[in-house]
Each structure stands twice: as structure tokens, then as C-alpha cells.
C-alpha positions in Angstrom: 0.0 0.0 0.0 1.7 3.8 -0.9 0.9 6.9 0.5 1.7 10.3 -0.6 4.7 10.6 1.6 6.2 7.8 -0.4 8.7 9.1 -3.0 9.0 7.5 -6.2 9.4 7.3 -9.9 8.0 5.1 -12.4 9.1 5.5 -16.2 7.2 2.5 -18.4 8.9 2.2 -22.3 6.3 2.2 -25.3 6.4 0.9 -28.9 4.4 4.1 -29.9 3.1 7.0 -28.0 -0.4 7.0 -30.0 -3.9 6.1 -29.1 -6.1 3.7 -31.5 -7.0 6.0 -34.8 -11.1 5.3 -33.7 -12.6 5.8 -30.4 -14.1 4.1 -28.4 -10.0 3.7 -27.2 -10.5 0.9 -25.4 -7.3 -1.6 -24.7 -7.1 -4.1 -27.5 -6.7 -7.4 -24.6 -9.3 -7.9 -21.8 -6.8 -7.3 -18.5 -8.1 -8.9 -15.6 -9.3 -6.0 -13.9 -10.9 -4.7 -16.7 -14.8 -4.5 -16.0 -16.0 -4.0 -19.7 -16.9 -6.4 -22.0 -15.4 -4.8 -25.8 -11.6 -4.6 -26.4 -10.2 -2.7 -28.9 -9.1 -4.1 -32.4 -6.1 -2.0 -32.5 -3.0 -1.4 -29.9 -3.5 1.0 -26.9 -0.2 1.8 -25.8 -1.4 4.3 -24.1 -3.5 2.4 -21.6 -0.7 -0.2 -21.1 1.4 2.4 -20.6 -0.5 3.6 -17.9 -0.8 0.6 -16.5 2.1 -0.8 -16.6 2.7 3.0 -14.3 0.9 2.3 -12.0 2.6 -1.7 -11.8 5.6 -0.1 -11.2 4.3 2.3 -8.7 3.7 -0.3 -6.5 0.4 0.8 -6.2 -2.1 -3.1 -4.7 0.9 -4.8 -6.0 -0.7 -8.3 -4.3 -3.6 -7.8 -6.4 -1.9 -7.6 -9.9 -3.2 -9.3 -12.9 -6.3 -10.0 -11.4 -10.0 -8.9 -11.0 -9.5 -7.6 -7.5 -6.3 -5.1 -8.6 -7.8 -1.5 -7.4 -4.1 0.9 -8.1 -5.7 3.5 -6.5 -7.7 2.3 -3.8 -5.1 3.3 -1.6 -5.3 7.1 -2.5 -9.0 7.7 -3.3 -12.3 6.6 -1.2 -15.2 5.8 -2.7 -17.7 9.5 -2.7 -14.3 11.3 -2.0 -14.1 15.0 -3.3 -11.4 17.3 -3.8 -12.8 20.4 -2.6 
């Protein structure tokens, strides 16, 4: 589990720093934790970018590759509000 006091720095390497050329830009495999049924039918390395980020960040690193993987449960409460 981080915190904000924690200090650290994730860089994650990609093929290509584009989205897919047609939106809806969903990722093009069905990762674990994702909820929604449609992939994409093109590469998103943005979204595995981002994910792989947040891998690195050690952010619910027991709950990796699978259903129950929630990076940011740690900083964020469900109803929470910035102001």
C-alpha cells in the first residue's frame, strides 16, 4: 500500500506514444481488472502504458493481474471530493 509521503518514480517504455486511430479507445486485450466487455481491435499503448505506471508504482501490488487489482484504492475513497 503507498501513500503520498512515499517518493518515487515510475518511467514505463512504449512501442508508440499514440492512441487507437477510432474511439471508443479501449485496450485491445481484456486485462483482468478490466470491468467492460469490448476490447479494442487496435493497440492502446497508451492504456498499457499507464498501467504498466501504475505496476511499477507499487500501487495493490498483491492484487496484480487480477479482478481484485484497485491501483488507486489506496489514495481515493469511494464518494471522495477534492474540494
Amino acid at each position: 500500500m503507498s501513500n503520498w509521503d512515499d517518493r518515487c518514480v515510475a518511467v514505463y517504455q512504449i512501442k508508440e506514444a499514440k492512441y487507437p486511430s477510432c474511439a471508443p479507445f479501449h485496450p485491445a486485450e481484456a486485462y483482468p481488472e478490466y470491468l467492460f466487455e469490448s476490447v479494442g481491435r487496435e493497440p492502446n499503448y497508451a492504456y498499457a502504458a499507464v498501467r504498466g505506471v501504475l505496476n511499477e508504482s507499487k500501487l495493490d501490488p498483491e492484487h496484480f493481474g487480477s479482478g481484485l487489482w484497485n491501483p488507486l484504492g489506496s489514495l481515493l475513497q469511494p464518494g471522495g471530493r477534492s474540494c
